[in-house]
C-alpha positions in Angstrom: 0.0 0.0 0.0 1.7 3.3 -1.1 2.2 5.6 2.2 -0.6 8.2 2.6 -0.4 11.5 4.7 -1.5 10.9 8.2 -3.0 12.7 11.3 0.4 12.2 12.7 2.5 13.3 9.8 0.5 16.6 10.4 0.9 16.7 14.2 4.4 15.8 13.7 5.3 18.2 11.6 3.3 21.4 12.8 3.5 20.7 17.0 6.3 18.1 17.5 4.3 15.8 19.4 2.3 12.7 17.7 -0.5 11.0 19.6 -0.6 7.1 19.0 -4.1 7.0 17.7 -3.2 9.7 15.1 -1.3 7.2 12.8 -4.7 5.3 12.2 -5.9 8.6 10.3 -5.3 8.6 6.9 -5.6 12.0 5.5 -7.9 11.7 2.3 -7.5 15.0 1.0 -6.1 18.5 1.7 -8.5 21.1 0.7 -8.4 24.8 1.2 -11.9 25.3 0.1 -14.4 23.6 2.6 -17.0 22.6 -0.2 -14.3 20.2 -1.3 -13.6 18.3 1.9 -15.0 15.2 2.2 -14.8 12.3 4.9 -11.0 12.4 6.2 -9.9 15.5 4.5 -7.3 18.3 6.5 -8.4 22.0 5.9 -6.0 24.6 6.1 -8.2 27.6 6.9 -6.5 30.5 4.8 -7.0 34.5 4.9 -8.7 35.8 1.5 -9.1 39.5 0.3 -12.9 38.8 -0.1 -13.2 35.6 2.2 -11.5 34.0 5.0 -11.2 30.4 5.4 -11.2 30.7 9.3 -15.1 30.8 8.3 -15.8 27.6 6.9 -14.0 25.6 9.7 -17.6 23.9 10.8 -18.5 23.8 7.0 -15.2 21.5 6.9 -15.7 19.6 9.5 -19.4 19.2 8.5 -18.3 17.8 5.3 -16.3 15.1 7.0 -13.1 17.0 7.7 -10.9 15.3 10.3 -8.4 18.1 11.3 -8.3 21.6 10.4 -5.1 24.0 10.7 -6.1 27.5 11.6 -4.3 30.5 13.2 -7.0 32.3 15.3 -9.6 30.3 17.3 -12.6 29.4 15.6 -16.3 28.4 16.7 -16.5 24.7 15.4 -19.0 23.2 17.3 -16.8 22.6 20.5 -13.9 20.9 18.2 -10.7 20.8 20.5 -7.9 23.0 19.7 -4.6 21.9 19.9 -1.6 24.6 19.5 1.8 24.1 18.3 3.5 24.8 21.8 0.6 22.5 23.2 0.0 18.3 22.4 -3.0 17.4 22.4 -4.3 15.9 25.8 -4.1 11.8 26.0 -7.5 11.0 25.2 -8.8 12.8 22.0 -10.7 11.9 19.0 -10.8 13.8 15.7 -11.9 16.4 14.3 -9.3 18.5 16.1 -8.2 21.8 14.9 -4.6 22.9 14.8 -3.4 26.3 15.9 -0.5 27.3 14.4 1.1 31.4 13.9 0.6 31.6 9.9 -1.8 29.1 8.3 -0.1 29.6 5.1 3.6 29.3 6.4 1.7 25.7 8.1 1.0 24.5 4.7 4.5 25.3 3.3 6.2 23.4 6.5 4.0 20.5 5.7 4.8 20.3 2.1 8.3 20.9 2.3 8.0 17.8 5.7 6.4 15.6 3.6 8.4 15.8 0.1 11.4 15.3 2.1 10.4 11.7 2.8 10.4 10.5 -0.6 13.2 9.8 -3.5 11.4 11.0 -6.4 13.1 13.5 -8.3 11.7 16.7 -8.8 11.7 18.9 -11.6 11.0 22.6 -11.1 9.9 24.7 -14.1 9.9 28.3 -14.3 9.6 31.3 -17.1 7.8 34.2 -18.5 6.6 32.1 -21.1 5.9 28.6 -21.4 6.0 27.4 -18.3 2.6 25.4 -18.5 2.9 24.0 -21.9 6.3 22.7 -20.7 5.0 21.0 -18.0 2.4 19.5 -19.6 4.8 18.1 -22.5 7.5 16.9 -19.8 5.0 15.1 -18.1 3.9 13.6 -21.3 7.8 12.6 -22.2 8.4 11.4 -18.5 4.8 9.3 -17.9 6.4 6.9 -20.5 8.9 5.5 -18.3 8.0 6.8 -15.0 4.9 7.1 -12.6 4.5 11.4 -13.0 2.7 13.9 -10.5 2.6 17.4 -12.2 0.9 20.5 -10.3 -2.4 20.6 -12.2 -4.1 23.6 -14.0 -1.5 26.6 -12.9 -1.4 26.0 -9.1 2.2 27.2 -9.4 2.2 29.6 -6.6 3.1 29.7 -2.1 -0.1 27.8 -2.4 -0.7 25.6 -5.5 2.7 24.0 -5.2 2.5 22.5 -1.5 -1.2 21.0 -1.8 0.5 19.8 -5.2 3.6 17.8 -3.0 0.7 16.8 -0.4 -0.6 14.5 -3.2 3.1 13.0 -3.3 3.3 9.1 -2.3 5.8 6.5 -2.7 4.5 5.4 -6.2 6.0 8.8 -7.5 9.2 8.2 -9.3 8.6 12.2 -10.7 6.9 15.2 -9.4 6.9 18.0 -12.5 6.4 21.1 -10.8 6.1 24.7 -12.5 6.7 27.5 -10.7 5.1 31.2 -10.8 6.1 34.6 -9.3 5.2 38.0 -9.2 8.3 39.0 -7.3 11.6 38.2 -6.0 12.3 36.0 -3.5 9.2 33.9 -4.4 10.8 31.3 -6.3 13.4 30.7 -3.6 10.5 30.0 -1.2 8.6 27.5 -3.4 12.1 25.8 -3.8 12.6 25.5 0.2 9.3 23.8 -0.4 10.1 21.6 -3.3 13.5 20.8 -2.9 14.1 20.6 -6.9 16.4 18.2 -8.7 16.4 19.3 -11.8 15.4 23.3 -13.2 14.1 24.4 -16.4 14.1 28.0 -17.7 11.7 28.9 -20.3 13.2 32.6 -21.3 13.1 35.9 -19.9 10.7 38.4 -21.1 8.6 41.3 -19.5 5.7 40.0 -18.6 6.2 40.8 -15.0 7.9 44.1 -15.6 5.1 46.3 -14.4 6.2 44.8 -10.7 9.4 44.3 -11.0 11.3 47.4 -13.3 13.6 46.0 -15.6 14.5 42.6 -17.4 17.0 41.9 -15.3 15.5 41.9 -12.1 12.8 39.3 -13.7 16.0 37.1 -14.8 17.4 37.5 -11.1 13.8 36.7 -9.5 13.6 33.3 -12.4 17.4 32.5 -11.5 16.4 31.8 -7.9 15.5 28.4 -9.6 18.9 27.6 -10.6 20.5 28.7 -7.6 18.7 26.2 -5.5 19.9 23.3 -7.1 22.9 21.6 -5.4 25.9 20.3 -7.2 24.4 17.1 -7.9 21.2 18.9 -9.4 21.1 19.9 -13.4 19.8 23.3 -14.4 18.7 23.0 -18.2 18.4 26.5 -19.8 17.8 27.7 -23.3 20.7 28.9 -25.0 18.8 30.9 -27.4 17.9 33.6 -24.8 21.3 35.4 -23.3 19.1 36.1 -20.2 18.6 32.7 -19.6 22.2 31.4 -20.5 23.6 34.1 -17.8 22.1 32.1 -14.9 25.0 29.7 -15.6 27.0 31.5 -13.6 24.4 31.2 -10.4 24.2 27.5 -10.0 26.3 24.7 -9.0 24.4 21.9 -10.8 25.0 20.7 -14.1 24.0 22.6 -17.2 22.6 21.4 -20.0 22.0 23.7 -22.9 19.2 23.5 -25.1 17.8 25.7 -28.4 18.6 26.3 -31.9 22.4 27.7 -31.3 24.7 24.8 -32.7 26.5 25.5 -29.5 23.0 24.0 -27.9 23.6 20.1 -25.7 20.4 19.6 -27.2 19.7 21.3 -31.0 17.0 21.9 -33.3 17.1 22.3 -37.0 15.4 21.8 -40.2 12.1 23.3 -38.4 9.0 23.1 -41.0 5.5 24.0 -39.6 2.8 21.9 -41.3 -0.3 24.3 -39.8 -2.8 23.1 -38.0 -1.6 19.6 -38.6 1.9 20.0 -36.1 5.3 20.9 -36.9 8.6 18.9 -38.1 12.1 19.1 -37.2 15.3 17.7 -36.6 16.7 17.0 -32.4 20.7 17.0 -32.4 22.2 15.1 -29.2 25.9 14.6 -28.9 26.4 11.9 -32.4 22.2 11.2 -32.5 19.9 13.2 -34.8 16.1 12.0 -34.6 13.4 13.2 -37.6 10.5 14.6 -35.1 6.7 15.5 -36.1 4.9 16.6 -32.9 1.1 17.8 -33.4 2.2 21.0 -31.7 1.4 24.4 -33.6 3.6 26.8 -35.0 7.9 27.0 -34.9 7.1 29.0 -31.5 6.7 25.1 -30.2 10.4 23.3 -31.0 11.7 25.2 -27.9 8.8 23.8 -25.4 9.2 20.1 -27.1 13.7 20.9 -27.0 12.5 21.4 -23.0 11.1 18.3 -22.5 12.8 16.5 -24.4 15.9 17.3 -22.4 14.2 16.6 -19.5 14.1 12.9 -20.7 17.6 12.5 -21.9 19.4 13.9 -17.9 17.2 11.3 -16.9 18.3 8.5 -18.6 15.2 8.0 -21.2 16.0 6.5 -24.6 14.5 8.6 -28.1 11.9 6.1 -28.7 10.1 7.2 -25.1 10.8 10.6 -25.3 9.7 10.2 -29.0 6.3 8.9 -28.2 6.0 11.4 -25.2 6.4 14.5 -27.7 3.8 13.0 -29.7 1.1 12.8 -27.4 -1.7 14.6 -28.8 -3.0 15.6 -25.6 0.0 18.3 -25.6 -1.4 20.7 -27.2 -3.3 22.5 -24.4 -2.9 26.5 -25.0 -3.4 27.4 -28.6 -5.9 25.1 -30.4 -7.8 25.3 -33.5 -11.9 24.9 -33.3 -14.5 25.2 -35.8 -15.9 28.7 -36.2 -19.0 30.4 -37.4 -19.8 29.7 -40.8 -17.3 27.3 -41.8 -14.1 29.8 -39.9 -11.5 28.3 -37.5 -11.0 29.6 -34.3 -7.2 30.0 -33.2 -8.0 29.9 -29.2 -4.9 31.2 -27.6 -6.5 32.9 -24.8 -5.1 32.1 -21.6 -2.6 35.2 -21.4 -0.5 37.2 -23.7 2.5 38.6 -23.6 4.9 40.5 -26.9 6.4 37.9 -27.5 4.0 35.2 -27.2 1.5 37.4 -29.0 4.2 37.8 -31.7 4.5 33.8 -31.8 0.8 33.5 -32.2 1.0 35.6 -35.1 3.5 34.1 -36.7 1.6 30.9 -36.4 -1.0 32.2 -37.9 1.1 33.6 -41.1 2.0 30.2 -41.9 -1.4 29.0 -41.9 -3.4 28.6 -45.6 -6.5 30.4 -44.5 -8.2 32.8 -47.4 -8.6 35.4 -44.8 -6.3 35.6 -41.9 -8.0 37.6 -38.4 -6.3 38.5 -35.3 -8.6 39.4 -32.4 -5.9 41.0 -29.8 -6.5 42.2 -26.6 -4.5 44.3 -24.0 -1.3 42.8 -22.5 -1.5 43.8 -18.9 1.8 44.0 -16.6 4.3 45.3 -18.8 5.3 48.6 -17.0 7.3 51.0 -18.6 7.6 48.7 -21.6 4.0 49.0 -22.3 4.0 51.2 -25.7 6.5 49.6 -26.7 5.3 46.4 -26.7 1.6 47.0 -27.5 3.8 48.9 -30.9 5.9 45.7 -31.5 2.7 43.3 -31.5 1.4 46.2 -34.2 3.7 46.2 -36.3 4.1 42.2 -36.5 0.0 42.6 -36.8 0.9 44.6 -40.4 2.9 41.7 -42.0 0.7 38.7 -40.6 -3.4 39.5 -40.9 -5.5 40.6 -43.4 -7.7 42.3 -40.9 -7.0 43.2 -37.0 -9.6 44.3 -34.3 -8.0 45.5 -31.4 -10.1 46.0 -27.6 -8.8 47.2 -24.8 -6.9 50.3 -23.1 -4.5 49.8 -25.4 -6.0 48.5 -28.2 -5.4 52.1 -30.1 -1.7 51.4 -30.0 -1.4 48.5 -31.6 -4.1 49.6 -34.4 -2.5 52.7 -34.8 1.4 51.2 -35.4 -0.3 48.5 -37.4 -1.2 51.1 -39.7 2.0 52.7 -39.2 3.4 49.5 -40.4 1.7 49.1 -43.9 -1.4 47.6 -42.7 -4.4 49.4 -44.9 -6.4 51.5 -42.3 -10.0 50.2 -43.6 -8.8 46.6 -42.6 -8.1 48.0 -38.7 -11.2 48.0 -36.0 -10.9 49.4 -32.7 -13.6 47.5 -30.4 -15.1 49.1 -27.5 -15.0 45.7 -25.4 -15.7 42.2 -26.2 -19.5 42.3 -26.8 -18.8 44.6 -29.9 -15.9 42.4 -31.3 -18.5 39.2 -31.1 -21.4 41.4 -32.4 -18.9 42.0 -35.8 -17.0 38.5 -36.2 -20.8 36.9 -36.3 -21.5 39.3 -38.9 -18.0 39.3 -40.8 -16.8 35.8 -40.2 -16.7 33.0 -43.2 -15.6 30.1 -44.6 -11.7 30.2 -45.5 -11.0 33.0 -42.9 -8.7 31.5 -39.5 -9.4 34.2 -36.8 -6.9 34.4 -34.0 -8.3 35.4 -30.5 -5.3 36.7 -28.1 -5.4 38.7 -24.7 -4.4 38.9 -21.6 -6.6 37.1 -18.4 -7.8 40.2 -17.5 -10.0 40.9 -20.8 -11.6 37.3 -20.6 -10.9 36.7 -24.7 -12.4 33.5 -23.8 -15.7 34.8 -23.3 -15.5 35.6 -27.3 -14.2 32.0 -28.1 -17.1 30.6 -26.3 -19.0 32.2 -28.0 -18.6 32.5 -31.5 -17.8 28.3 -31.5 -21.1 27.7 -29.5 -22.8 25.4 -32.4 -20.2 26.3 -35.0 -20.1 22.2 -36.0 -23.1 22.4 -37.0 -22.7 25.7 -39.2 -19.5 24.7 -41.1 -20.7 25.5 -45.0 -23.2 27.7 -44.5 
């Protein structure tokens, strides 16, 4: 039976002191919203902005809860509370809350207690872009040889990442873990938690330079993924981006180089995209060269498959796994194509935006054959000083790539106005109040032949347009 997190592992960890009886309670669940607990499930009661968990306790326990961890007293039905300076008397029964200083800081402890009983290796993955596509396609690559936990959705924060090592059990040969930040120091944390093996950079961009100022000061907050790594670890960074390649000099693991550099450990070449049906190239690895299709879209994608693939090789995988992995259809997760209205496609590629992915999106959607080609673009939110300038640079890319743009958003007018700027005829440029008007026009305008891109950043909800506009669309293809 693979080992399960106990009453006592808790105990253990967050007061020093472990009743007998706790060992017989297995811990079915840790849940930090009570409508998810169920019988034998530990809720950590957290602080919100518009809600605090410290609420919910007799919800929890209601549910079937067995312990709850806390940091003020609660009213739970006349639940004991135990502190961390304080065991809990000799005869107890759960549920039992926990009082501990920090409820968060509890949750971390525990993570960072547990992980450190078991051998799996852990690979940390961080980035301003593609950090969840890489995880997804390493786990792919790495669930052909080994039994894989990955943090699910983009639980990648102080918060998603330890209930994401609390699932950990001795079945787990891997744990694939990406990591987020909005500042410095944050990544260091989530690596006292994680205790990473291996690291992965993505690249550098400024997707988080609103917060943090410059470029650089992103690269030092990523870095602190590197730098955790001990000398037997293996920091694997992409070549291509200078940012990136600098963090060599921070880490005492291993490096392994990846990208389209012939300098590159692990090397792409002969890249062809085939549209919507994947893209081909070459993998270079010390005297090996393997012919690759993956069903990934657009060139943008060699680097996230280089990632994963290099993941593989440190650990010991032979091409025909990491072969198969790459070519798991289920990879493509962030941009997919979707019938339209009227016989259109749909390019979804909503979940965020950045310059440069916004830029990589376009350039996808230049190699497509499409009779019409649309890009939907919304703001790009968190780019600081670098904000005209990089709504200008997705412009003017706009001008060489579309044969019509609509732009919404408070920036919206930049990017219209330097894709006209760029060559792009003004008549083929519309400047949407919000979304409502751009799906009020692309039900009216849209076609068959035409492939529309739909791009933004979280906070403009592109989705809601996606949704939508494919709503039925099966059902309206050649109309």
């Amino acid at each position: 039976m693979a080992k399960q997190l106990s009453l006592a592992d808790v105990l253990t960890s967050l007061t020093g002191a472990t009743p007998d009886a706790a060992t017989e309670y297995r811990i079915a669940s840790v849940e930090i919203d009570s409508r998810a607990c169920r019988s034998g499930s530990l809720f950590i009661a957290l602080p919100g902005e518009n809600t605090d968990g410290h609420n919910y306790v007799a919800d929890a326990f209601r549910a079937g809860a067995i312990a709850a961890i806390v940091h003020h007293p609660v009213q739970a039905d006349g639940v004991p509370i135990t502190s961390a300076q304080l065991p809990l008397p000799e005869t107890w029964q759960p549920p039992v809350c926990i009082l501990v200083d920090d409820s968060l800081s509890a949750l971390q402890k525990l993570a960072a207690d547990w992980r450190q009983q078991f051998s799996a290796q852990v690979v940390g993955i961080t980035g301003s872009v593609g950090k969840t596509s890489t995880k997804e396609l390493t786990n792919l690559v790495l669930a052909q040889k080994f039994t894989v936990l990955k943090n699910p959705g983009n639980l990648n924060n102080e918060i998603g990442l330890p209930l994401t090592l609390l699932k950990m059990n001795d079945s787990h040969e891997q744990v694939v873990l990406e990591m987020g930040m909005y500042d410095l120091g944050e990544i260091e944390t989530l690596c006292r938690i994680a205790r990473p093996n291996i690291g992965v950079v993505t690249n550098v961009g400024p997707s988080h330079l609103e917060r943090l100022g410059s470029l650089e000061r992103i690269a030092a907050a990523k870095r602190e993924l590197v730098a955790a790594l001990d000398e037997n670890g293996i920091a694997i960074l992409n070549i291509d981006d200078p940012l990136v390649l600098g963090m060599a000099a921070h880490t005492r693991a291993r490096v392994f180089t990846y990208g389209l550099s012939e300098q590159a450990d692990l090397r792409a070449d002969r890249i062809h995209s085939e549209g919507l049906e994947g893209v081909r190239f070459v993998l270079h690895y010390q005297n090996e060269s393997v012919h690759v299709k993956v069903p990934l879209l657009g060139r943008h994608s060699v680097h996230t498959a280089l990632r994963a693939a290099a993941v593989g090789l440190v650990q010991g995988m032979h091409w025909g796994e990491i072969v198969a992995g790459l070519q798991n259809r289920e990879a493509q997760l962030r941009l997919v194509a979707i019938p339209g209205p009227h016989g259109s496609i749909i390019l979804d590629d909503t979940y965020n935006a950045s310059p440069d992915s916004t830029i990589a999106a376009l350039n996808l959607l230049q190699e497509l054959n499409a009779t019409r080609k649309i890009a939907v673009l919304g703001y790009m939110a968190e780019l600081g000083a670098y904000e005209e300038a990089g709504h200008k640079k997705v412009g003017c890319r706009a001008a060489d790539t579309v044969d019509m743009l609509i732009t919404v958003g408070p920036r919206a007018d930049i990017v219209a106005a330097e894709a006209v700027a760029c060559g792009l005829d003004a008549t083929a440029v519309h400047v949407m109040a919000d979304t409502a008007a751009v799906l009020e026009f692309l039900k009216k305008i849209a076609t068959t032949g035409d492939t529309i891109l739909v791009k933004g950043s979280r906070s403009m909800a592109m989705e809601t347009i996606v949704n939508e506009l494919t709503a039925g669309a099966p059902n309206e293809g050649g109309n």
